[in-house]
N, CA, C and O of each residue as an XYZ file, in Angstrom:
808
protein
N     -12.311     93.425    119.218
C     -11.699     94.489    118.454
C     -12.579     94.834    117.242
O     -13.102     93.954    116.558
N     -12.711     96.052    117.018
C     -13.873     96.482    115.696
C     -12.410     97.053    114.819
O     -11.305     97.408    115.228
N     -12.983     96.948    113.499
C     -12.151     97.072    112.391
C     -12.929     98.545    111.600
O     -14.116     98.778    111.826
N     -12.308     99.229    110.910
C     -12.436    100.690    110.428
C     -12.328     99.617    108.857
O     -12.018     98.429    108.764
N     -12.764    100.721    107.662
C     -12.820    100.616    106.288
C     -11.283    100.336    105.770
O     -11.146    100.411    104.549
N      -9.958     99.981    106.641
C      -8.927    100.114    106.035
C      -8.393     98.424    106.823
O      -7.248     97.986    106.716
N      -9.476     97.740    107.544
C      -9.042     96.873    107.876
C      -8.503     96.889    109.576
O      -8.468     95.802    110.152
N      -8.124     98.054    110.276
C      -7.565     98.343    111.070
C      -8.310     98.427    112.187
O      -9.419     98.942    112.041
N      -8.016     98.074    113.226
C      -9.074     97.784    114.763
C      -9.395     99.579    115.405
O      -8.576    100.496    115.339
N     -10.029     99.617    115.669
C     -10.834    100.880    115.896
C     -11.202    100.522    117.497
O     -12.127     99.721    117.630
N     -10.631    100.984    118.618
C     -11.066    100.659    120.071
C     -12.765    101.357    120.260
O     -13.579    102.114    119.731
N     -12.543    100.476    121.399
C     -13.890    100.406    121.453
C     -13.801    100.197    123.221
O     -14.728     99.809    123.932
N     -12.732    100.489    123.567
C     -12.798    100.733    125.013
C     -12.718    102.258    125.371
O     -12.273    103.030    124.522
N     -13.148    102.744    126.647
C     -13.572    104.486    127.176
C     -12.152    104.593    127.708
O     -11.662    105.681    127.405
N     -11.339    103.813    128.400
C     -10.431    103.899    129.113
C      -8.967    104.089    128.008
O      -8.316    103.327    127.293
N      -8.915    105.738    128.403
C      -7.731    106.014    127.103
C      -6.024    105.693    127.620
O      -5.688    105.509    128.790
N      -5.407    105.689    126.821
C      -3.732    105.788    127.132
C      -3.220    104.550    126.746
O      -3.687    103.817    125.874
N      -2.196    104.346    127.468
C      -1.098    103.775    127.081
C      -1.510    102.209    128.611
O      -1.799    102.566    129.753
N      -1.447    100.992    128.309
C      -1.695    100.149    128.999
C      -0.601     99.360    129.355
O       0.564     99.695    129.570
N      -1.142     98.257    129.388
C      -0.778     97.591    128.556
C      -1.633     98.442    128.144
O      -1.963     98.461    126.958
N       6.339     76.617    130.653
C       6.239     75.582    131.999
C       7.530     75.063    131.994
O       8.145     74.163    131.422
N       7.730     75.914    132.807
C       8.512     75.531    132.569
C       8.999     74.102    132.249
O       8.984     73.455    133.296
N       9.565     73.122    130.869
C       9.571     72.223    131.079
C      10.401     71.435    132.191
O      11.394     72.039    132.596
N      10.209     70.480    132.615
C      10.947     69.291    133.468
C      12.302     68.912    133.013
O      12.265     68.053    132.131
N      13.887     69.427    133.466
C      15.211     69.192    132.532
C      14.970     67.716    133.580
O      14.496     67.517    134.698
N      15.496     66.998    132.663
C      14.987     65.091    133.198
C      17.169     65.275    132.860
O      17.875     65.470    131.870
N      17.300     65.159    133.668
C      19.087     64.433    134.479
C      18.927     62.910    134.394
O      18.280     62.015    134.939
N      20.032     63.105    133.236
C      20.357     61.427    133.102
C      21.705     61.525    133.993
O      22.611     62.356    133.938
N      21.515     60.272    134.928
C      22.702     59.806    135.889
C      24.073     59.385    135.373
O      24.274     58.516    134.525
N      24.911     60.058    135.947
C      26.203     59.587    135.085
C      26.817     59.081    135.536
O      27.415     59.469    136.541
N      27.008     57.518    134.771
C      27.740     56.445    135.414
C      29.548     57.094    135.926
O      30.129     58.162    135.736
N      29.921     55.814    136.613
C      31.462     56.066    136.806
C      32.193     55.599    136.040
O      31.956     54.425    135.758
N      33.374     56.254    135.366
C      33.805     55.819    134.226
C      34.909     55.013    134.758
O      35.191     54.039    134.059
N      35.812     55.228    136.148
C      36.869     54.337    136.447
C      36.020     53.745    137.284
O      34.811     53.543    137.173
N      36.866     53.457    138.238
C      36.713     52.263    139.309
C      37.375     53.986    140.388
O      36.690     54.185    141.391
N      38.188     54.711    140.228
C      39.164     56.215    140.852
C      37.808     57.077    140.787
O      37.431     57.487    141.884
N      37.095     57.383    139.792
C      36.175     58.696    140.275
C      35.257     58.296    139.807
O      34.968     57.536    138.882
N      34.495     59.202    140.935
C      33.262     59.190    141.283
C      32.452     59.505    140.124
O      33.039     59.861    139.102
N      31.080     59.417    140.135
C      29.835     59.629    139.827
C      29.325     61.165    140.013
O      28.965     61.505    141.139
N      29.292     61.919    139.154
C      28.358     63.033    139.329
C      27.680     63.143    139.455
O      26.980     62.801    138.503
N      26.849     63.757    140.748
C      25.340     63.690    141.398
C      24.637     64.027    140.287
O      25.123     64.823    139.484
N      23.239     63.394    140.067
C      22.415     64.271    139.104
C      21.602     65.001    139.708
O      21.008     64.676    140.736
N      21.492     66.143    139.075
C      21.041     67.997    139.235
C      18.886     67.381    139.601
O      17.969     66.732    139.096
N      19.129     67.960    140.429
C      17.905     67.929    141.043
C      16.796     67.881    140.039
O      17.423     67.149    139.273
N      15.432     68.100    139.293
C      14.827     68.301    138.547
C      13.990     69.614    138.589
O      13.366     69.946    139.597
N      14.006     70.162    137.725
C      13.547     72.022    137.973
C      12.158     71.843    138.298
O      11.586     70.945    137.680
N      11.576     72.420    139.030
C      10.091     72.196    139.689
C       9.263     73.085    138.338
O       9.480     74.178    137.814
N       8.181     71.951    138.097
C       7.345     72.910    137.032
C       6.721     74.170    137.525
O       6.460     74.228    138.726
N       6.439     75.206    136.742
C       6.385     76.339    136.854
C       4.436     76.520    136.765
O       4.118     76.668    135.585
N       3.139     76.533    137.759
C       2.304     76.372    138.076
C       1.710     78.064    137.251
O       2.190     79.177    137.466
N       0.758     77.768    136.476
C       0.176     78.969    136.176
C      -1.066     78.800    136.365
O      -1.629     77.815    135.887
N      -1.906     79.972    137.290
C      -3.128     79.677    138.398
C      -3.369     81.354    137.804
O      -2.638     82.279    137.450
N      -4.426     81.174    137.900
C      -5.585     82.444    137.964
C      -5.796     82.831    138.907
O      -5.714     81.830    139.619
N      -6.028     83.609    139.504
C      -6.666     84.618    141.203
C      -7.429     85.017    140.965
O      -7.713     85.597    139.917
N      -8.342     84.739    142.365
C      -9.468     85.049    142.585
C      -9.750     86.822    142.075
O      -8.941     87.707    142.352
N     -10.835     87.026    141.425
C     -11.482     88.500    141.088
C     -11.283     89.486    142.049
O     -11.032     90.691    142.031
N     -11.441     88.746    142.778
C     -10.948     90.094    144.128
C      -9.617     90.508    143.805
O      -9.360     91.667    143.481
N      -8.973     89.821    143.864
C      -7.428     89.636    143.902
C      -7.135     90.635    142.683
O      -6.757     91.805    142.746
N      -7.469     89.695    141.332
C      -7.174     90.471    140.052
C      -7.166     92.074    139.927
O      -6.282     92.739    139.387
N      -8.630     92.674    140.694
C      -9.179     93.849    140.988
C      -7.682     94.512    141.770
O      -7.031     95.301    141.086
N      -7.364     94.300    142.655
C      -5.931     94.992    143.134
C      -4.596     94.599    142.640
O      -3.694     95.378    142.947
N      -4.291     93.628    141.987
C      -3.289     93.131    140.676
C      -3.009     94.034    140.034
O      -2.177     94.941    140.052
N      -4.385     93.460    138.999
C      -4.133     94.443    137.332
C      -4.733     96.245    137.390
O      -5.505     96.553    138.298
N      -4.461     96.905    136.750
C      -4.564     97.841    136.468
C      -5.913     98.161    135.585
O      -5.962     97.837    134.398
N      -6.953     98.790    136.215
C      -8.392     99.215    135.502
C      -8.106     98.768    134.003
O      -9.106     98.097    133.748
N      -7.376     98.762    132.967
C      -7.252     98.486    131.393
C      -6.920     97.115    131.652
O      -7.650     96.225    131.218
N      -5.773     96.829    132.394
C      -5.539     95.505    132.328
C      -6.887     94.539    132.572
O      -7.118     93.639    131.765
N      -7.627     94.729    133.535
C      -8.537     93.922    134.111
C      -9.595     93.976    133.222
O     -10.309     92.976    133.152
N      -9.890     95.100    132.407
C     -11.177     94.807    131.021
C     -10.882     94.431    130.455
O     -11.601     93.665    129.813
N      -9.332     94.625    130.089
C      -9.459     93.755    128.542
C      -9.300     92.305    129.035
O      -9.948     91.426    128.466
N      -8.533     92.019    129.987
C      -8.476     90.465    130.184
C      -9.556     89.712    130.767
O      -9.574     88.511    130.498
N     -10.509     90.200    131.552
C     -11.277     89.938    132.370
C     -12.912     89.821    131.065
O     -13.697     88.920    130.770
N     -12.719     91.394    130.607
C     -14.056     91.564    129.850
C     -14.207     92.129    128.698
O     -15.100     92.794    128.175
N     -12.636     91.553    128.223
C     -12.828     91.891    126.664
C     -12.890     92.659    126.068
O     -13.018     92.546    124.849
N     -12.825     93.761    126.693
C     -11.840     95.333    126.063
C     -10.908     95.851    125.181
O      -9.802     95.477    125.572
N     -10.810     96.521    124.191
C      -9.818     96.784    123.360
C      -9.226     97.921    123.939
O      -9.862     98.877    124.384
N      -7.567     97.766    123.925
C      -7.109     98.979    123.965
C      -7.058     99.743    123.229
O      -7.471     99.327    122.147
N      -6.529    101.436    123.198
C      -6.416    102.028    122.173
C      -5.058    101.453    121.240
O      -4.191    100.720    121.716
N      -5.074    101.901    119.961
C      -3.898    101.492    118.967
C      -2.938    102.690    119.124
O      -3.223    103.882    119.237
N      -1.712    102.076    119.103
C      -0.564    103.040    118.870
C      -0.457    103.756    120.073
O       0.595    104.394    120.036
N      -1.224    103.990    121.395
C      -1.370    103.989    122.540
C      -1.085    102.914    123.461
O      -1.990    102.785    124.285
N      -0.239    102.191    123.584
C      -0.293    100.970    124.292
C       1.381    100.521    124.541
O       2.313    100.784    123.781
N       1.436     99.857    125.688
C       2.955     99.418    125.897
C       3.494     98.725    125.223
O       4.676     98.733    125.567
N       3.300     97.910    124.193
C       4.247     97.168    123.321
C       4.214     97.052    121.766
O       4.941     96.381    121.033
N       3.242     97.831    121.475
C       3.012     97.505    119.862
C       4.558     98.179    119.141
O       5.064     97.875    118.060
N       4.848     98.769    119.753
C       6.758     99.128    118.948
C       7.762     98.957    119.450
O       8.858     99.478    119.241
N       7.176     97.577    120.738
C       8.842     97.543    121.295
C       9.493     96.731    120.345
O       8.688     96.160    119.609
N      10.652     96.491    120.114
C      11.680     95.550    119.519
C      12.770     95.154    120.375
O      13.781     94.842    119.745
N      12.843     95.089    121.431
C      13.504     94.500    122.424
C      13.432     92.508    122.306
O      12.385     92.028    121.871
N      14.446     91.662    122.667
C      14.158     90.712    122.803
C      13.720     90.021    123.871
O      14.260     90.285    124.946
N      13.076     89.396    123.852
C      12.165     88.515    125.144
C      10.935     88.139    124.772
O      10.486     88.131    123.626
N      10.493     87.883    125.593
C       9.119     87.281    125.974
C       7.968     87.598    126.396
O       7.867     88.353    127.362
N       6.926     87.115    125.795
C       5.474     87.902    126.153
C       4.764     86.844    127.202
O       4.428     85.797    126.650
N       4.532     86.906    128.335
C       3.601     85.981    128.960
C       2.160     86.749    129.835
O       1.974     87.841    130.370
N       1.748     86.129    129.728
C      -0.213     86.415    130.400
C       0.304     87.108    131.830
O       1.073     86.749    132.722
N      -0.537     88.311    131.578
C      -0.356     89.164    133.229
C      -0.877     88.458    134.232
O      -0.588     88.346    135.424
N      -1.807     87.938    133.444
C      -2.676     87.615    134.908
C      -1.594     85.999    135.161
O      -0.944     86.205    136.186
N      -1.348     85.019    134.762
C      -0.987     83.619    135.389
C       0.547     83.917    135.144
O       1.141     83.632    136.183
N       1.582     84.463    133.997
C       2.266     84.412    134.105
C       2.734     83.322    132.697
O       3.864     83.393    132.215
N       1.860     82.517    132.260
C       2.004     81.780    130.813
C       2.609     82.193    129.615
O       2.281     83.100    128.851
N       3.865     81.117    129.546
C       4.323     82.058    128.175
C       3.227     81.912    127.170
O       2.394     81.006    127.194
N       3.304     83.112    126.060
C       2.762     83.659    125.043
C       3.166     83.529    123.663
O       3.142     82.785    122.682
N       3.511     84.531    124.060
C       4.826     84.613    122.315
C       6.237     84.750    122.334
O       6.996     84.364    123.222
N       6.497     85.281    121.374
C       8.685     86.082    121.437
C       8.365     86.839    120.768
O       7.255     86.967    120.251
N       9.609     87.704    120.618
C       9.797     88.872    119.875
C      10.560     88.087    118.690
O      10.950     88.733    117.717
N      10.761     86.775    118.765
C      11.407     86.536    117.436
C      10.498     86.466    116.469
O      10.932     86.544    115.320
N       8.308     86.224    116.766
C       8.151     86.042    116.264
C       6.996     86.980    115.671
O       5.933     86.681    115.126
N       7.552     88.170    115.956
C       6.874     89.681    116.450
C       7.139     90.265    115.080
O       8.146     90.052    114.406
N       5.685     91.344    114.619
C       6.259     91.653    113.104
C       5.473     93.220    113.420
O       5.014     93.703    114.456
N       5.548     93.620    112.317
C       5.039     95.457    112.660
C       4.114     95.283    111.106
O       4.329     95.198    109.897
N       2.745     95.301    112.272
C       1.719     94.875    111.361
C       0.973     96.405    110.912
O       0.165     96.557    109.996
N       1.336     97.132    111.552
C       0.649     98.767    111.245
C      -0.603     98.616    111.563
O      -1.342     98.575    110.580
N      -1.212     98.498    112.769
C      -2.287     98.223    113.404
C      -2.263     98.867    114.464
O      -3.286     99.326    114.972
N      -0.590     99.054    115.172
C      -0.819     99.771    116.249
C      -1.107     98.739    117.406
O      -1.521     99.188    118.474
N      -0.903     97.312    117.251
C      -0.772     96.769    118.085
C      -0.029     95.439    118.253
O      -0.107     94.635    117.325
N       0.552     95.185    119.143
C       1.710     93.693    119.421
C       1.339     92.344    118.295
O       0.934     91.237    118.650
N       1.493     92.603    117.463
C       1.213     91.625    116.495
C       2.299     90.387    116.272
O       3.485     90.619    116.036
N       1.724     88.968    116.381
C       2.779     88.000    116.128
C       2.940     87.202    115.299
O       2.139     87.670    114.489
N       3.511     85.966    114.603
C       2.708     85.095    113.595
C       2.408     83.977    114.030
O       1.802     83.154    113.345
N       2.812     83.753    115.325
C       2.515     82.193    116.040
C       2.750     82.567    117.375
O       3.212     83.600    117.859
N       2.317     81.463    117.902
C       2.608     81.360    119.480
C       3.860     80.743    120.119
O       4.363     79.867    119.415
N       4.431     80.965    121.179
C       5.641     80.643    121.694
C       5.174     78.855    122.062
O       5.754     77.839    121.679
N       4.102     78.963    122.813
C       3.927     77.747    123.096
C       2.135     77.726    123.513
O       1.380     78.167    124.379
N       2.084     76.715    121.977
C       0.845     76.983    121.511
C      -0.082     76.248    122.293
O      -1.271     76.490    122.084
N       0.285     75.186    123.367
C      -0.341     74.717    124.345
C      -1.362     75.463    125.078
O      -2.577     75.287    125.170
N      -0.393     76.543    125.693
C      -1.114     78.205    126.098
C      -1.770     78.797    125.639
O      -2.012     79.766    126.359
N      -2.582     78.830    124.245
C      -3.322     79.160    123.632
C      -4.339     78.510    122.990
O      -4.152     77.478    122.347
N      -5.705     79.190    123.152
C      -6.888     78.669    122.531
C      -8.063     79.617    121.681
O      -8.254     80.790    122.001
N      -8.451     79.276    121.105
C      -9.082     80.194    120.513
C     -10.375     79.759    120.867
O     -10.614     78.943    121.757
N     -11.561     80.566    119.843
C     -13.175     80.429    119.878
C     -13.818     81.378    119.171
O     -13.540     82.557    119.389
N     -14.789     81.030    118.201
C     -15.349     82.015    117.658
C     -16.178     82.885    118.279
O     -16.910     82.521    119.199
N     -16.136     84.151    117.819
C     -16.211     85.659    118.321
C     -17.159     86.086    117.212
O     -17.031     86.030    115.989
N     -18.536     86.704    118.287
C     -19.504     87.218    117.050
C     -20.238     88.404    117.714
O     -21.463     88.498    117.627
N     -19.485     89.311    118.381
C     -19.692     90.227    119.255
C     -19.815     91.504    118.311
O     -20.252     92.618    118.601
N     -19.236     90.967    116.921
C     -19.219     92.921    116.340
C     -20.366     92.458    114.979
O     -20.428     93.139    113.955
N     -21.357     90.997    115.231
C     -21.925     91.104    114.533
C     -21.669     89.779    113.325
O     -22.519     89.062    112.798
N     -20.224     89.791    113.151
C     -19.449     89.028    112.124
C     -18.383     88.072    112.542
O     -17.629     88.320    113.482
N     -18.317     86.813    111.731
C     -17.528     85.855    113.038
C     -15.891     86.467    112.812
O     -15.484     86.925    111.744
N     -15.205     86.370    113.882
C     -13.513     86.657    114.536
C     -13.348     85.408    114.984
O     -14.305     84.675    115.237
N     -11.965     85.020    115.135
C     -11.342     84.121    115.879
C     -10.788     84.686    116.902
O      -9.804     85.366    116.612
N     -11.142     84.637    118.278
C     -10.585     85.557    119.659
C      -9.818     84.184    120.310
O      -9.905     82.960    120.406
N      -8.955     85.431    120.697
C      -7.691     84.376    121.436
C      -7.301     84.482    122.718
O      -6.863     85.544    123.160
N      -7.411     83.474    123.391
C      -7.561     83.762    125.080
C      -6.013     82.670    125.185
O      -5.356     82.204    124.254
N      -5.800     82.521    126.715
C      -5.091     82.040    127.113
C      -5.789     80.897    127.637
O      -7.010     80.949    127.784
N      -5.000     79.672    127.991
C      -5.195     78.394    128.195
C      -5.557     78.230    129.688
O      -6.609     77.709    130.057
N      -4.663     78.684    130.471
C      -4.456     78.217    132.044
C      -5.665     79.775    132.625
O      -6.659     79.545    133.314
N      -5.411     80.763    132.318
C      -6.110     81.871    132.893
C      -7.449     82.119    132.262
O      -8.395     82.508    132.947
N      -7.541     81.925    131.095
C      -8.908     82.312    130.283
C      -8.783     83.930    129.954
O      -9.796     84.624    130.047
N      -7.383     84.575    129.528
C      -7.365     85.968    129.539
C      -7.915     86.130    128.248
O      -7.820     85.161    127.494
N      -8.309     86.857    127.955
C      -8.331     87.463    126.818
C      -7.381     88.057    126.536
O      -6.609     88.616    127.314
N      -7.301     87.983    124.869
C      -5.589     88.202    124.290
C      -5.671     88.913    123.301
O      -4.824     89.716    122.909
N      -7.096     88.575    122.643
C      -7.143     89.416    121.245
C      -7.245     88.495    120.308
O      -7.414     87.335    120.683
N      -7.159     88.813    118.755
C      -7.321     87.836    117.678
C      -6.737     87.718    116.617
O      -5.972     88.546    116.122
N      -7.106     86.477    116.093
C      -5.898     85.960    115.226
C      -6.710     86.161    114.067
O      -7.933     86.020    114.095
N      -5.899     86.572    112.791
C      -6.591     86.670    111.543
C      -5.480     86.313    110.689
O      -4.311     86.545    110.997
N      -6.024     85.459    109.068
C      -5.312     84.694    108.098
C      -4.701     85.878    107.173
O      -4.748     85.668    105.961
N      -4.193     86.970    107.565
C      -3.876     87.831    106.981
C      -2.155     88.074    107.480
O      -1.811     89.248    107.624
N      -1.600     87.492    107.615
C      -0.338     87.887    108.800
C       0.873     87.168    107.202
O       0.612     86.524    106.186
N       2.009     87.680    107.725
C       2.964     86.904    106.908
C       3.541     86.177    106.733
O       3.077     85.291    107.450
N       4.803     85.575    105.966
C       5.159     84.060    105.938
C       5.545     84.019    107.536
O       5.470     84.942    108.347
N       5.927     82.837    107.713
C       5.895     81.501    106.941
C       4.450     81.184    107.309
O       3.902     80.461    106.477
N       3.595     81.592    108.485
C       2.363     81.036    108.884
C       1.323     81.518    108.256
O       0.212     80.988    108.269
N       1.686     82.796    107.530
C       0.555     83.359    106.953
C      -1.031     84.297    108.258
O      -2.159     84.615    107.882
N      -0.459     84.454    109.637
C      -1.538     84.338    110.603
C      -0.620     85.921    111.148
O       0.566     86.240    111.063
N      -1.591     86.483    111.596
C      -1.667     87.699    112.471
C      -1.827     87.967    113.798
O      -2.500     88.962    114.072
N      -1.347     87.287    114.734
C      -2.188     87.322    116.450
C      -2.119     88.447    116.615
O      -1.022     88.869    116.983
N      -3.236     89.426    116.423
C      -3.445     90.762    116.913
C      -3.435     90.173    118.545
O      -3.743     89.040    118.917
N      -2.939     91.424    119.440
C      -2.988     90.678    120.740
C      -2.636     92.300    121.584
O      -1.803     93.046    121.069
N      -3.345     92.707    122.870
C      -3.525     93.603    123.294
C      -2.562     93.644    124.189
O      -2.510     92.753    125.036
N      -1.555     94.753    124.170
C      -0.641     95.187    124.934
C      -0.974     95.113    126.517
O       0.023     95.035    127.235
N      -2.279     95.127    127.185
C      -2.783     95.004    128.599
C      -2.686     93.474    128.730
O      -2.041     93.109    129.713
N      -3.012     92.842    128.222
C      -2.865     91.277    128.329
C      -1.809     90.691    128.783
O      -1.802     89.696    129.507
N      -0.697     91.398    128.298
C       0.645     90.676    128.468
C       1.740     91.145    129.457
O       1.499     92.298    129.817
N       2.732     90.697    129.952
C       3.953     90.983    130.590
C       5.543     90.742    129.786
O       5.977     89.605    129.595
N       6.232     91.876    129.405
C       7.278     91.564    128.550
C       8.689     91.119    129.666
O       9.043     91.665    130.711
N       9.116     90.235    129.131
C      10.389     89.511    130.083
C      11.413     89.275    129.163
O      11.730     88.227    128.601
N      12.041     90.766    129.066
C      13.520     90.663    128.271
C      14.434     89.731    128.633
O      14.688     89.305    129.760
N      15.207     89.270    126.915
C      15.661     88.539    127.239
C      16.744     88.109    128.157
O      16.772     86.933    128.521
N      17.696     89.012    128.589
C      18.593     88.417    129.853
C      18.170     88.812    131.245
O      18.950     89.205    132.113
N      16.598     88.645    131.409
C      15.940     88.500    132.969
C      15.108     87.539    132.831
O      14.189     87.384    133.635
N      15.347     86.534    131.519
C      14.789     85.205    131.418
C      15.045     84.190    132.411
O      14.086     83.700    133.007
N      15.959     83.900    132.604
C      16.527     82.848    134.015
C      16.211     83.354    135.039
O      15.659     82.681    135.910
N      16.483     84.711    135.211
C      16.358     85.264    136.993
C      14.457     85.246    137.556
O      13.961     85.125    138.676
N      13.814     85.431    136.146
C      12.396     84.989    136.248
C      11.768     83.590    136.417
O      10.814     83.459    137.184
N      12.368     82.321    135.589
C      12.158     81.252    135.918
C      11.536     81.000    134.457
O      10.581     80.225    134.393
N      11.977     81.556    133.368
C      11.603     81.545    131.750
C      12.950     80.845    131.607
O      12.653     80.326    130.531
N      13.771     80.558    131.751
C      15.839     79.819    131.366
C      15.201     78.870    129.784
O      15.768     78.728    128.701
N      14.362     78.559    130.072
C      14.467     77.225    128.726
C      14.273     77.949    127.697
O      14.573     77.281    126.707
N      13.849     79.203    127.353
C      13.449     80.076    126.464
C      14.877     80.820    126.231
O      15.137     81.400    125.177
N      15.814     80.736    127.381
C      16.832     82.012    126.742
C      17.673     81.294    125.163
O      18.243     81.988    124.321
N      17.575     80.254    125.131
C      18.890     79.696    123.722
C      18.016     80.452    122.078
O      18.464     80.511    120.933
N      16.825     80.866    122.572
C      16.233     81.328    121.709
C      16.901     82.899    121.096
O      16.678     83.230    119.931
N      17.653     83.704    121.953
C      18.123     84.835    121.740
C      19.324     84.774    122.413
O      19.756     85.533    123.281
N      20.037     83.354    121.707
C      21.690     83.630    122.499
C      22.521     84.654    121.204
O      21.932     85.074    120.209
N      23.545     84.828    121.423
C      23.835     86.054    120.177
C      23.234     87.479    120.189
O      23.783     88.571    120.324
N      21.957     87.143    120.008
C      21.510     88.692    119.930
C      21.021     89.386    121.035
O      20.327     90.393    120.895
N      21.343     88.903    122.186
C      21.300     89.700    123.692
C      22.239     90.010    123.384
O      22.128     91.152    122.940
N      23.763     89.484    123.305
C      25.031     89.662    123.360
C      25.419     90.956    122.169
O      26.192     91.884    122.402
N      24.788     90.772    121.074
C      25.592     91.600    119.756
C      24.516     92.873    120.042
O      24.659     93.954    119.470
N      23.287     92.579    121.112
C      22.878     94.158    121.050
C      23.895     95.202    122.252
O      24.022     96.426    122.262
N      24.385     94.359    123.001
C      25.165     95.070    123.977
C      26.194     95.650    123.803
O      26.483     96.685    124.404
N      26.885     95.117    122.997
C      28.013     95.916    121.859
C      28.110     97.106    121.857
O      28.884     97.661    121.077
């Protein structure tokens, strides 16, 4: 991402418009409390949720020409052009390409950049960074863990409590509102927006 005199990312991609583990629930066995009833079976264990990269070929008929530069080769989208920099919906951001959660919208701020800005990661496992010296000057660029997507970058300019900015490119990601969290295989994430699925439906 290149930055303009006001601080603000300036694309630098040709391609214009609008783009863009589960953990293990561990069942403790429940004894029998009489000698009269039974034991409640314990609940199977939820199969971890595998996030795999595809082959280039593959990706190529997947993602979408924007999707596949910026994740693939590091492309900026345009600002204020892009699928999520003003959603406010609740849910979840995870990697197009593997499917890895990302971020939330709980932790989503409107950075006036014109793009999906967060202050932390949902699950920071999934995320890695590396210094970036492509515009000349060092960046911290932020890829994903399991896929190697490119995500965009984090800068010490963002607000409380972390003080951090994950600029992060609307092509990168897949949004999974919050009550199609379970039917996707995201469930451990929904207690995060219990209430406010409910009080937006109102």
């Amino acid at each position: 991402m290149q930055y303009n005199s006001m601080g603000r990312v300036v694309s630098t991609f040709r391609l214009g418009g609008v783009i863009i583990a589960s953990a293990i629930l561990c069942a403790s066995q429940v004894p029998a409390q009489t000698r009269t009833t039974a034991s409640a079976p314990s609940p199977a264990p939820t199969a971890r949720k595998v996030f795999v990269k595809s082959s280039d070929s593959d990706l190529k008929k997947k993602l979408t020409p924007l999707q596949y530069e910026v994740t693939q080769h590091e492309a900026t989208e345009t600002p204020f052009r892009n699928t999520y920099w003003d959603n406010h919906e609740p849910g979840i951001y995870v990697d197009v390409v593997s499917g890895e959660p990302l971020f939330s919208s709980v932790d989503k701020f409107d950075s006036g950049t014109g793009w999906p800005s967060f202050t932390r990661p949902l699950e920071p496992a999934n995320i890695r960074t590396k210094t970036d010296r492509v515009l000349g000057y060092e960046r911290t660029e932020v890829r994903s863990a399991h896929a190697d997507s490119h995500l965009g970058h984090v800068f010490d300019d963002g607000p409380r409590p972390t003080g951090l900015r994950y600029c992060m490119n609307s092509a990168s990601m897949r949004f999974i509102p919050a009550d199609r969290l379970e039917a996707e295989g995201y469930g451990q994430y929904a207690y995060l927006f219990k209430g406010k699925t409910e009080k937006a439906a109102k």
